[in-house]
C-alpha positions as protocol buffer text, in pm:
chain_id: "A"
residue {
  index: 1
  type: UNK
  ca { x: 1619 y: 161 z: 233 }
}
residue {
  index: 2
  type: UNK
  ca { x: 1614 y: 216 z: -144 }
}
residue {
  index: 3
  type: UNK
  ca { x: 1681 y: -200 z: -160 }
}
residue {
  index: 4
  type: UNK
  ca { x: 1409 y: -275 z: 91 }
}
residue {
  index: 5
  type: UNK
  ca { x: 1167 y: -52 z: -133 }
}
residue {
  index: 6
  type: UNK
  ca { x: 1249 y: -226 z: -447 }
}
residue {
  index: 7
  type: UNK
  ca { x: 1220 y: -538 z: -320 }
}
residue {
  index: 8
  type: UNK
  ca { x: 860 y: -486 z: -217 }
}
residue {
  index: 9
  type: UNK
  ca { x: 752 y: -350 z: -508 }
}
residue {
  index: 10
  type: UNK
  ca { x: 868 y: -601 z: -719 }
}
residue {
  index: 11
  type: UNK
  ca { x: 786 y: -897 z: -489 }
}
residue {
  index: 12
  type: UNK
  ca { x: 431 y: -940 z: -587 }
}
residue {
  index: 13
  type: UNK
  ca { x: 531 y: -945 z: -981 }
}
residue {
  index: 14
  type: UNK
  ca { x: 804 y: -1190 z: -913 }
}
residue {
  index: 15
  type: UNK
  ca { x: 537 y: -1385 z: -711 }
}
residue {
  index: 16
  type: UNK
  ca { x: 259 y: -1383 z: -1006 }
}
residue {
  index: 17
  type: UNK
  ca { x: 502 y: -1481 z: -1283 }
}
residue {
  index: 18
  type: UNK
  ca { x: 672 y: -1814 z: -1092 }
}
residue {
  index: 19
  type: UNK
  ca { x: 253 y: -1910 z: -983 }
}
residue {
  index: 20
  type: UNK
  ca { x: 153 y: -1852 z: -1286 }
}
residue {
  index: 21
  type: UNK
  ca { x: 423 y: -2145 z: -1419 }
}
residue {
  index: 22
  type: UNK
  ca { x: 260 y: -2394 z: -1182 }
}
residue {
  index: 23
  type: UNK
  ca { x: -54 y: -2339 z: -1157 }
}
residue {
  index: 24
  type: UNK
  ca { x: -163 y: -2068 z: -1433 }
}
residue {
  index: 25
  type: UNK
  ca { x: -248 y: -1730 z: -1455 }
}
residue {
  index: 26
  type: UNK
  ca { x: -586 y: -1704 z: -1335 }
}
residue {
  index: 27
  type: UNK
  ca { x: -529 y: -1863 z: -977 }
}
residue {
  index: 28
  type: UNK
  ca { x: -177 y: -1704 z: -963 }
}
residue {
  index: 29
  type: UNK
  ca { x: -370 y: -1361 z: -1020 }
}
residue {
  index: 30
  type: UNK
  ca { x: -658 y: -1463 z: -797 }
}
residue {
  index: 31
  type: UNK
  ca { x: -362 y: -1573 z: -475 }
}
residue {
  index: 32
  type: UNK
  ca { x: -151 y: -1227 z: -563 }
}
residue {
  index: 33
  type: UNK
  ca { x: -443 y: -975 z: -576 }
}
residue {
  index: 34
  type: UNK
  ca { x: -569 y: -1126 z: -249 }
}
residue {
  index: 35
  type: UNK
  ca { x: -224 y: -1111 z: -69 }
}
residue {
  index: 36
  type: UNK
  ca { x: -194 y: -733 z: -183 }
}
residue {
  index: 37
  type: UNK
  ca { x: -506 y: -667 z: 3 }
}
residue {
  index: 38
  type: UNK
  ca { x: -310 y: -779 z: 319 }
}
residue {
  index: 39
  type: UNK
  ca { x: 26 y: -722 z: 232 }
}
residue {
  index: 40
  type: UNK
  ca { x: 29 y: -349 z: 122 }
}
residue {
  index: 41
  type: UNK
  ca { x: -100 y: -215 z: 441 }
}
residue {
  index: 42
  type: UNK
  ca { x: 122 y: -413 z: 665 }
}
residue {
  index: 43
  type: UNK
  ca { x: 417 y: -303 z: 431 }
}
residue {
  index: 44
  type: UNK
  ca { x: 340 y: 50 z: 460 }
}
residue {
  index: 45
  type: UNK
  ca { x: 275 y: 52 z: 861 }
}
residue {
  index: 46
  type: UNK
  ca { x: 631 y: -142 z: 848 }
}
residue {
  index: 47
  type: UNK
  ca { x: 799 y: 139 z: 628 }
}
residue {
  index: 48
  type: UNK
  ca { x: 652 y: 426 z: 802 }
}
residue {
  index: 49
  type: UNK
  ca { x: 785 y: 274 z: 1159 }
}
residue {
  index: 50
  type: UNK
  ca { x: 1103 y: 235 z: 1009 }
}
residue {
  index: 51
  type: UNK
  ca { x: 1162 y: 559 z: 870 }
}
residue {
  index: 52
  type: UNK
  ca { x: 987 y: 723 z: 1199 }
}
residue {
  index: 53
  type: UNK
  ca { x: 1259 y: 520 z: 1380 }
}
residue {
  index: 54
  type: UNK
  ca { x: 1557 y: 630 z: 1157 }
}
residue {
  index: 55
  type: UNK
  ca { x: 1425 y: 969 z: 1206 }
}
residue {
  index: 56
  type: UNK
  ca { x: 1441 y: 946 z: 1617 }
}
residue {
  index: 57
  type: UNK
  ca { x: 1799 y: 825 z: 1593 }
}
residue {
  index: 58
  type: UNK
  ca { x: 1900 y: 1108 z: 1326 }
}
residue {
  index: 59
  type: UNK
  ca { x: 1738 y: 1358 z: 1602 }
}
residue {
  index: 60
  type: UNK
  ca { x: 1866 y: 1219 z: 1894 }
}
residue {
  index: 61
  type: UNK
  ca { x: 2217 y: 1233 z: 1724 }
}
residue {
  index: 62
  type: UNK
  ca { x: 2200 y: 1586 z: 1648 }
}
residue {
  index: 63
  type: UNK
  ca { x: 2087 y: 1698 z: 1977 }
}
residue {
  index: 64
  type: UNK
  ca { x: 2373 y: 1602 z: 2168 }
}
residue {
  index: 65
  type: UNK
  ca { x: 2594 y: 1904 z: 2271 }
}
residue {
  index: 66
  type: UNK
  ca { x: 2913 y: 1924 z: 2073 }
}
residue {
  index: 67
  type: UNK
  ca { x: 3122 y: 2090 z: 2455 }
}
residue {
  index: 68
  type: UNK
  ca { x: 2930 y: 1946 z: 2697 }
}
residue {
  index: 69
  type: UNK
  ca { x: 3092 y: 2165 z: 2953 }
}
residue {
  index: 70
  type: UNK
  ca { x: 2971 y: 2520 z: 2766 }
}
residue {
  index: 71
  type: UNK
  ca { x: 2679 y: 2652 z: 2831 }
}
residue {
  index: 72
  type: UNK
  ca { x: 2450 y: 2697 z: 2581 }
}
residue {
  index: 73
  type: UNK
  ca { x: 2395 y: 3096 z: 2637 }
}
residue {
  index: 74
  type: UNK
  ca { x: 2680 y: 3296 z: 2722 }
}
residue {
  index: 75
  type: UNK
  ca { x: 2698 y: 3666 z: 2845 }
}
residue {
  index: 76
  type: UNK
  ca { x: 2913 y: 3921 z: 2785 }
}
residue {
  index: 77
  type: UNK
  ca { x: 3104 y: 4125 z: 2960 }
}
residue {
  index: 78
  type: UNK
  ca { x: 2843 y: 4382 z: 2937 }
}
residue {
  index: 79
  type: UNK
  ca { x: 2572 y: 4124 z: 3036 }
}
residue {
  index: 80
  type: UNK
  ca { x: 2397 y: 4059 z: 2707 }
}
residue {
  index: 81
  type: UNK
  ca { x: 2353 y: 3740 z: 2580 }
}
residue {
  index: 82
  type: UNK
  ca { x: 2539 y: 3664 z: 2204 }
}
C-alpha cells in the first residue's frame, strides 16, 4: 500500500517534468493542474475502497472461531457463566 501511495503522489511531478521537455512548462503545467482536478478525487475514492476492503477481510478473518465445536459461553458446574 505504502508503494501504491508513493506512486500517486509522485505521478503528477514525474508527469510535469517529462511534458515540460516536449512541449514546455506552461502547457505541461496547464495539462497537469487540470488532470489533478480529476485525478485526485478518483484516487482518493480508489484508496478509501481499498483500504475499506482490506479492512472487511482483516475482520472477517478475525471473526472466525478458533474451536468451532466450543461454545462460546460455558457454565460451570455451579451454573454461572465464566
Amino acid at each position: 500500500m505504502k508503494k501504491f501511495i508513493a506512486a500517486v503522489a509522485l505521478s503528477p511531478w514525474i508527469a510535469y517534468h517529462l511534458l515540460s521537455l516536449l512541449t514546455g512548462e506552461a502547457s505541461a503545467w496547464q495539462f497537469v493542474s487540470a488532470s489533478l482536478w480529476v485525478g485526485t478525487p478518483i484516487l482518493v475514492v480508489v484508496a478509501a475502497l481499498r483500504a475499506y476492503g482490506e479492512g472487511l477481510q482483516r475482520g472477517a478473518r478475525s471473526s472466525q472461531p478458533c474451536d468451532p465445536d466450543r461454545p462460546a459461553f460455558q457454565t460451570t458446574q455451579l451454573g454461572h457463566l465464566n
